[in-house]
N, C-alpha and C positions, 0 to 999 in steps of 0.2 A: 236455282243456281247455287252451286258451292264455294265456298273460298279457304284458302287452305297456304296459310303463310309460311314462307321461311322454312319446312320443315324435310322438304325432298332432296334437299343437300348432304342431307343429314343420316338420312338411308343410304344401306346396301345395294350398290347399282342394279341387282337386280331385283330388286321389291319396289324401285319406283316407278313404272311401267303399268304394273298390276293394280299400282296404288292409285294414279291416277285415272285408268282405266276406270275403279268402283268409284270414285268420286264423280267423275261424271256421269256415270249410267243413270242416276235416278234423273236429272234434268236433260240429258245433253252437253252439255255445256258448264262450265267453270270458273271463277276468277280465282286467279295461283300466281303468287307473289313467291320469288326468291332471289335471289343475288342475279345482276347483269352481269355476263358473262361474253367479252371479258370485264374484267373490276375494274373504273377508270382510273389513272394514274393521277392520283390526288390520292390526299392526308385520306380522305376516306374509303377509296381499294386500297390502299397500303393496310389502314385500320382494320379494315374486314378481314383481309388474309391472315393479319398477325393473330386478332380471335381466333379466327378458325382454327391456325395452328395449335396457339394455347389451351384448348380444348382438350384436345388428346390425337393423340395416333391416328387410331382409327376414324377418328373425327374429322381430322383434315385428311387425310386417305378418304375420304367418302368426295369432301367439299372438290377434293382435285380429280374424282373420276365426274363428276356432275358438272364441273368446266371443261375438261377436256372433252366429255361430250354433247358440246354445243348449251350447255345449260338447259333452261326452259325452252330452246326452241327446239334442241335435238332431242330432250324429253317429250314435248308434245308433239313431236313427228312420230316420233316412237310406239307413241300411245293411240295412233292414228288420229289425231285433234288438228282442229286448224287454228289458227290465231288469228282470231276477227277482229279485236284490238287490243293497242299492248301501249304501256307507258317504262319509257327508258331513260332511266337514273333519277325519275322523283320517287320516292326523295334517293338521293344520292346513293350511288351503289345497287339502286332496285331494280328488278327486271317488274312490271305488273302486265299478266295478260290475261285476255278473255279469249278461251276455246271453247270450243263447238267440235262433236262430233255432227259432223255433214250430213254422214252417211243417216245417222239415228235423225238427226231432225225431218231429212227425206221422207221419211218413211210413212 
């Protein structure tokens, strides 16, 4: 199992797909932690967004195609994964989940 924090937000909507795709081929399966999407309305999604913006550009340009498309869940749909279990907002603002390719465990 792999895990791979915080960092899919951050890529070019289309390299993250791909990315998680070779992350899980060597197990099946994953733990991928990245922002809850949507951010809750509390001091801490307000705090998250204003980072992200303060970054840069193309930084918060990334953060806001990776929310607009469902976050971690519309990424590991994407990725063909399932989510076998998942923890939302510990700590505060997180998405953590465990996928599984199905198909690959089947086999």
């Amino acid at each position: 199992m792999f895990s791979y924090p915080y960092a899919l937000h951050e890529m070019e909507k289309n390299d993250r797909i791909p990315t998680v795709q070779a992350l899980a081929q060597p197990a099946g399966e994953l733990i991928i932690v990245d922002y809850l999407v949507p951010q809750p309305k509390t001091l801490t999604g307000v705090l998250n967004v204003i980072v992200e913006r303060a970054v840069g550009q193309d930084h918060f340009r990334n953060f806001r195609t990776f929310t607009r498309a469902d976050g971690l869940v519309g990424l590991l749909k994407g990725a063909g994964l399932t989510v076998v279990d998942e923890i939302l907002g510990t700590p505060a603002g997180a998405h953590i989940a465990v996928a599984r390719d199905e198909h690959r465990r089947s086999r």
